[in-house]
C-alpha positions in Angstrom: 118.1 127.3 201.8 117.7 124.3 204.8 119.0 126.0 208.0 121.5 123.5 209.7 120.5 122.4 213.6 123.1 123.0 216.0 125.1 119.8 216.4 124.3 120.4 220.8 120.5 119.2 219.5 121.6 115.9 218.6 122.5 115.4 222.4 119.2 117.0 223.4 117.2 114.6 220.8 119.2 111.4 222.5 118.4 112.3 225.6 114.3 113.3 224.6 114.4 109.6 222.4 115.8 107.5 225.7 113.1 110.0 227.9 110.2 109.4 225.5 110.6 105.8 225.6 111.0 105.1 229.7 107.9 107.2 229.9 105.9 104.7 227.9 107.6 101.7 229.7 106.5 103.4 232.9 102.9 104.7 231.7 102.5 100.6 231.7 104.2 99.9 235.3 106.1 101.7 237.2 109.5 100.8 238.8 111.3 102.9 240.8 114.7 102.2 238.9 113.3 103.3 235.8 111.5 106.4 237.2 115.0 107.3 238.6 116.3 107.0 235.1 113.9 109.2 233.9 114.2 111.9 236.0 118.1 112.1 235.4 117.2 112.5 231.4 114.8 114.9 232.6 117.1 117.3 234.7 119.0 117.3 231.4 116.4 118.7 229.1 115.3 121.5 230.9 118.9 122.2 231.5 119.0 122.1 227.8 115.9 124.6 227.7 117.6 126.9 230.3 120.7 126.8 227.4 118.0 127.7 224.9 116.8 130.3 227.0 120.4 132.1 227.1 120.7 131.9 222.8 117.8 133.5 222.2 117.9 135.6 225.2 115.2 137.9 223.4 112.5 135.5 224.9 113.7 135.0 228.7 110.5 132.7 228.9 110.9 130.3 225.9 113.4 127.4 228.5 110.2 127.7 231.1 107.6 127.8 228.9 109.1 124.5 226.8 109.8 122.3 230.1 106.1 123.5 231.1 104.3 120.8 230.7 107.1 118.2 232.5 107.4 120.1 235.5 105.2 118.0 237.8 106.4 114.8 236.4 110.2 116.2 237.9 108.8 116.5 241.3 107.1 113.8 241.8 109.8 111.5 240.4 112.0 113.5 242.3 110.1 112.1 245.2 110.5 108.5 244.4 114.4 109.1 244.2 114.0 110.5 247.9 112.3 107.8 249.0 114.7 105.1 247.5 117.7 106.4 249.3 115.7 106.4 252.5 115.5 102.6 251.7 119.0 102.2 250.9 119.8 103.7 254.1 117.3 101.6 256.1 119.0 98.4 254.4 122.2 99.7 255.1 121.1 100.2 259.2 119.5 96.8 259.6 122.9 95.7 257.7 125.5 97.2 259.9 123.4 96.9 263.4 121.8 93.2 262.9 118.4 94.6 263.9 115.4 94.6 261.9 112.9 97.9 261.4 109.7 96.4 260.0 107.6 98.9 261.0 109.5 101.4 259.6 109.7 99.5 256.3 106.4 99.1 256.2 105.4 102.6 256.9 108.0 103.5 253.5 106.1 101.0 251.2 102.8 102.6 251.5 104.6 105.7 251.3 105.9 104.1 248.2 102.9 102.8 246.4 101.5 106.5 247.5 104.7 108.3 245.1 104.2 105.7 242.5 100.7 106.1 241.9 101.1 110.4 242.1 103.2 109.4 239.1 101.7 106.9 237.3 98.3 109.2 237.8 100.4 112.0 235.8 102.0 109.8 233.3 98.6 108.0 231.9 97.0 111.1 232.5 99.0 113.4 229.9 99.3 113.2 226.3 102.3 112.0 223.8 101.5 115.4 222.0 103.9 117.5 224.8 106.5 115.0 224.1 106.2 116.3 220.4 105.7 120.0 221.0 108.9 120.1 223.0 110.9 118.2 220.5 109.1 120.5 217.7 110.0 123.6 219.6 113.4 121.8 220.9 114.0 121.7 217.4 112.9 125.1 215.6 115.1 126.6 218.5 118.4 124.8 217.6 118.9 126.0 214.4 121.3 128.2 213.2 122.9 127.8 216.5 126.7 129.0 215.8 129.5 127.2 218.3 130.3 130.3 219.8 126.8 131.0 220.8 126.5 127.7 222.5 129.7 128.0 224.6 128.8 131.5 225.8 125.3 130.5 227.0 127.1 127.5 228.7 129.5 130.1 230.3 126.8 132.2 231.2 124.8 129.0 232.5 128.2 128.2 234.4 128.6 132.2 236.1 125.1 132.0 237.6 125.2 128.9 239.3 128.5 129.2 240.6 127.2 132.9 241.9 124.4 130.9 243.7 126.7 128.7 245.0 128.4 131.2 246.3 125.4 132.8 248.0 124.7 129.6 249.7 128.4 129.2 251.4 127.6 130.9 254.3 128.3 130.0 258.0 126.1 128.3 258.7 124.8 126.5 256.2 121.0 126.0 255.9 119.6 122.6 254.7 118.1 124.7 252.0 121.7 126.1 250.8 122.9 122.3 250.9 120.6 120.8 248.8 120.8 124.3 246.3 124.8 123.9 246.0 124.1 119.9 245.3 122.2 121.0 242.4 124.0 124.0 241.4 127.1 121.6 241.4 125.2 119.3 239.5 124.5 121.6 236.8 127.6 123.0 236.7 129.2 119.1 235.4 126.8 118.5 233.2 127.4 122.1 231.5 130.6 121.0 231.7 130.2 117.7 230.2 128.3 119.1 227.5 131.1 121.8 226.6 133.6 118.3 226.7 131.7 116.5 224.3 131.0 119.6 221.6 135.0 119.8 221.4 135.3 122.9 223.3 137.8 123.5 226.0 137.3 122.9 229.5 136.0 126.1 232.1 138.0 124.8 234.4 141.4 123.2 234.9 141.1 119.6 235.6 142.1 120.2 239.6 138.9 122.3 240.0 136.4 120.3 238.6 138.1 117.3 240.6 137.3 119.2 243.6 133.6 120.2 242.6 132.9 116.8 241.7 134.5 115.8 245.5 131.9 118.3 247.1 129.4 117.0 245.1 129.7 113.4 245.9 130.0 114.7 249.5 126.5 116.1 249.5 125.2 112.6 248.2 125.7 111.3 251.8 124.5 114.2 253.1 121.5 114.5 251.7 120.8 110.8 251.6 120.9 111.6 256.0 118.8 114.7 255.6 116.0 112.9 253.8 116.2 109.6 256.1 116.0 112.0 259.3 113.2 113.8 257.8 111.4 110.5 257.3 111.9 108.9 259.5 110.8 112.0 262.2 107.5 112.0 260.2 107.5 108.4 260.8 108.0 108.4 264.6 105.5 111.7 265.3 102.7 109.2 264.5 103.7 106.6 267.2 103.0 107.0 271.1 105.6 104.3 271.7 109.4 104.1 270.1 111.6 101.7 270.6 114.9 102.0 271.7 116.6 101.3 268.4 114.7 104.2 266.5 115.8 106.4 268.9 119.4 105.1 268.8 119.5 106.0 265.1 118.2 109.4 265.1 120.8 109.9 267.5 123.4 108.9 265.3 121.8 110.0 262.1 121.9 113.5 263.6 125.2 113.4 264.9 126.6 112.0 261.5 124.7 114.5 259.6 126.6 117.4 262.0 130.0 116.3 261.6 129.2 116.0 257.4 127.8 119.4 257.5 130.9 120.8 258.9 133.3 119.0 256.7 131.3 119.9 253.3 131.1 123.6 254.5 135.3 123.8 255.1 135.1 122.0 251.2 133.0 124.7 249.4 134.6 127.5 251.4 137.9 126.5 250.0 136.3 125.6 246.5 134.2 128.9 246.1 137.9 131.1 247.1 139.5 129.2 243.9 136.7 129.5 241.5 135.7 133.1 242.1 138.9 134.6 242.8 
């Protein structure tokens, strides 16, 4: 008798075919859009291995030991998504203020061409074969999946990253526990999204996961001014002499990035009260 597949695999096995395929377009060049794209579809499959992980809770290692082998492709993607909103940001400065930052500019292209290559390195460097074990295991793992069992894990999934959440709404916040609720929040929609699209019923009333998705988006500007201070400190602690206008926008970038922290902490304060009480 043919086992069936869970019909939440056919999601996971769009998502590994669009994955698969960017990987090959990027093991020829790599482009930063592309990489971005990538790393999204690959935030969703170990998510999918972490929902894997909670069926067949009997083997608490099978979600970590199936995303394995993709683990340093995340990060350093991860790190060319960094750097492009650093660049956005830069464009968006020499927009607004009419002044140019060529130095700077330069300084984030060979930082650039650096991040590319990390990942083009890993990319040519690894074989097709752990594209196919994961699918294979992906696979062998989904079936006999009942509906039930999938919307439990995915409320169990849900529970724990809400609980970290939690954990990290604390006054103050740390730029650790900012960057941790942005992904637990992240999670949390695409768990969500994934409940949606199986037919199941919402977690949450459609109020709550406006406001989640509001604290969310909130943290994109937030950490899009975390990274762009970061780099641009780095930046500046190799020159003996800075300009005036580099020194104007760490100024600002720190004073913006104050007055967001405080508004995104008042958010999840009122947003962790509804969910958990």
């Amino acid at each position: 008798m043919q086992v069936k597949t869970s019909p939440v695999f056919q999601i996971f096995l769009q998502q590994h075919q669009e994955a698969k395929a960017l990987f090959l377009d990027l093991g020829k060049e790599i482009k930063s859009k592309k990489a971005i794209e990538l790393l999204g579809h690959l935030e969703f499959l170990e998510l999918y291995s972490d929902l894997l992980s909670k069926i067949h809770f009997e083997n608490e290692s099978l979600g970590q030991s199936m995303f394995s082998s993709f683990k340093k492709l995340k990060k350093s993607l991860r790190k060319i998504q960094h750097l492009k909103l650093v660049e956005k940001s830069l464009k968006l400065r020499e927009t607004e203020s009419g002044q140019k930052f060529e130095s700077f500019r330069t300084y984030l292209s060979s930082q650039k061409r650096i991040m590319q290559k990390e990942a083009f390195d890993l990319m040519v460097g690894s074989s097709l074969k752990a594209w196919d074990d994961f699918l294979e295991r992906a696979h062998q793992a989904s079936k006999g999946i009942k509906p039930l069992m999938i919307s439990t894990a995915i409320h169990q999934l849900v529970q724990e990253e809400l609980e970290l959440a939690t954990n990290d709404v604390k006054t103050p916040m740390s730029t650790q526990s900012f960057r941790d609720l942005f992904e637990s929040f992240k999670k949390v929609i695409m768990l969500e999204n994934i409940l949606l699209h199986l037919g199941f019923n919402s977690i949450f009333i459609p109020q709550i996961h406006q406001e989640i998705q509001l604290v969310k988006n909130g943290l994109k500007p937030w950490y899009s001014n975390h990274l762009t201070f970061q780099t641009m400190t780095h930046f500046l602690s190799e020159k003996e002499d800075i300009s005036k206008k580099y020194l104007d926008w760490v100024k600002e970038l720190k004073e913006e990035k104050k007055k967001m922290s405080t508004d995104i902490e008042k958010q999840a304060f009122e947003l962790v009260k509804k969910v958990i009480s």
